[in-house]
C-alpha positions as CSV (number, residue, x, y, z in Angstrom):
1,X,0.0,0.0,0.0
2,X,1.7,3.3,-1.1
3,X,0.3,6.9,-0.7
4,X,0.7,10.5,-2.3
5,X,0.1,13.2,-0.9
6,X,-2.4,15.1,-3.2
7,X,-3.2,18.5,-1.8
8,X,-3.7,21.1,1.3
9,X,-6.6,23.2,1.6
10,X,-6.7,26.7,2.8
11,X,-9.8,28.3,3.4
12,X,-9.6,31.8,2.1
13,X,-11.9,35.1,2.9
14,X,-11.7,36.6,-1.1
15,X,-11.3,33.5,-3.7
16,X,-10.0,36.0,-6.7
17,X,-7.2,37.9,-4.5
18,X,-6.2,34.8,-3.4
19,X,-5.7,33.6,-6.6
20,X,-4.0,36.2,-8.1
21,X,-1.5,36.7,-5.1
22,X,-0.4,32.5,-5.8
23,X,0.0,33.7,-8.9
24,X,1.7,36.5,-8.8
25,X,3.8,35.5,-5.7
26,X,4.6,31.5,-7.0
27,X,3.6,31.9,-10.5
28,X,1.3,28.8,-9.7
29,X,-1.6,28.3,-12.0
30,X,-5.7,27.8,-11.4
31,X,-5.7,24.5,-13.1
32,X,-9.6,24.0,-11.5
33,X,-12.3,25.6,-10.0
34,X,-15.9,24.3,-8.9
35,X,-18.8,26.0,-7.3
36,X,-22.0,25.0,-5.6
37,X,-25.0,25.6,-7.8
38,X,-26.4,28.0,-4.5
39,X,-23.2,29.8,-4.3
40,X,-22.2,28.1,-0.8
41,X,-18.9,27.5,-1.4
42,X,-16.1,28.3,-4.4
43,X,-12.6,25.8,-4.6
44,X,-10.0,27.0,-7.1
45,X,-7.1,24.1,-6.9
46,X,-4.1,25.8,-8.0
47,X,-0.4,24.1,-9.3
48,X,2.9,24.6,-10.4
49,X,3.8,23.1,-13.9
50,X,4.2,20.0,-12.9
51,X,1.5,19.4,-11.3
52,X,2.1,16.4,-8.7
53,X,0.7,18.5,-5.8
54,X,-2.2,21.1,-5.6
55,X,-3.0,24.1,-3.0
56,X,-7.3,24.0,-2.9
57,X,-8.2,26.9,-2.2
58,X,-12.1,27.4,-0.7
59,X,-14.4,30.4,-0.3
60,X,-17.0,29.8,2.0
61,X,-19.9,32.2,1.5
62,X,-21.4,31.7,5.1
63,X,-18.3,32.5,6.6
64,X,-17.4,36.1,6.4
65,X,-14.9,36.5,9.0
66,X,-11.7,36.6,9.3
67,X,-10.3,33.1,9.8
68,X,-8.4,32.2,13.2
69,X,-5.6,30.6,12.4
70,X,-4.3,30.1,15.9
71,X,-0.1,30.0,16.2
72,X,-0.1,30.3,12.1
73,X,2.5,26.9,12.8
74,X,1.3,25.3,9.5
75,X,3.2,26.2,6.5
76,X,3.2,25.1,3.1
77,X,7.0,25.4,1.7
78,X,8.2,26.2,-2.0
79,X,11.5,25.8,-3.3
80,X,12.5,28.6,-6.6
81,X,15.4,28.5,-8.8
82,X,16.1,32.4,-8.2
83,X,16.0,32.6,-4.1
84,X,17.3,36.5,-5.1
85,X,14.4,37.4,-7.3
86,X,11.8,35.6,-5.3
87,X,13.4,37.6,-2.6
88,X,13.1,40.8,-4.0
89,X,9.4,40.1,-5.7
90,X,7.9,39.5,-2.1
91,X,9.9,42.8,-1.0
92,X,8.4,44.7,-3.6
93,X,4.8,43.3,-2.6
94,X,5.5,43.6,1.0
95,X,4.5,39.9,1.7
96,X,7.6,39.0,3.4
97,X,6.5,38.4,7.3
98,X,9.8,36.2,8.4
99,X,13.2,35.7,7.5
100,X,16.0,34.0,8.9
101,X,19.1,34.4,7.2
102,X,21.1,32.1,9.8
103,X,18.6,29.3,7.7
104,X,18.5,30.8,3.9
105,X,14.8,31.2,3.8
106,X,11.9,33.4,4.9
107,X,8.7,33.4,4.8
108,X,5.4,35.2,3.0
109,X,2.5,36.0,4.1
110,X,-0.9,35.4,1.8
111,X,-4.2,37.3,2.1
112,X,-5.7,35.7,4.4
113,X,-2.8,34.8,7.0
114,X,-1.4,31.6,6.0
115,X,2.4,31.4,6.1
116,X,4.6,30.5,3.1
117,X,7.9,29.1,3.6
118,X,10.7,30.0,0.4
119,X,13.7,28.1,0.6
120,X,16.6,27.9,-2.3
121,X,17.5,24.9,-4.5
122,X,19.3,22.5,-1.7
């Protein structure tokens, strides 16, 4: 018996600023979306270009505030090719919340709260 992991859901307040902060800040792409026929609920799955492992992003329309996210200890971490341009894209949209240079990574901070880790090839 083997297993994959497939995907991590983050619930999100504004399902169109959240998408368009993955992909501006990851250059991850909205490779599907579904939406309950009464409007309850929106899920835009989004990917890099390979496409092994998806973020699922959910609006929930009977939720309007803010989500607690307690400690923020959950992360989901990306490694880039160009730790210098990442690094200076996420200054530019003031999304960097964390670094630790001791480490060689920070982290970024997405609409709604959730922590991004950014770490260099290895």
């Amino acid at each position: 018996m083997t297993f994959k992991i497939a995907h991590t859901n983050f619930n999100v307040a504004d399902i169109d600023k959240s998408v368009a902060f993955y992909k501006k800040a990851l250059g991850l792409k909205e490779v599907r979306r579904r939406a309950a026929a009464d409007g309850r609920y929106v899920i835009c799955f989004m990917a890099d270009e390979k496409a092994e492992y998806l973020l699922e992003l959910t609006q929930l329309k009977d939720h309007p505030q803010k989500y607690d996210l307690g400690e923020n200890e959950l992360h989901v971490a990306f490694v880039t090719d160009d730790y210098g341009a990442a690094h200076r894209l996420h200054k530019e949209m003031g999304c960097v919340c964390y670094e630790n240079e001791e480490m060689g990574l920070y982290f970024i901070e997405d609409p709604d709260g959730y922590w991004l880790e950014i770490l260099p090839p290895r």
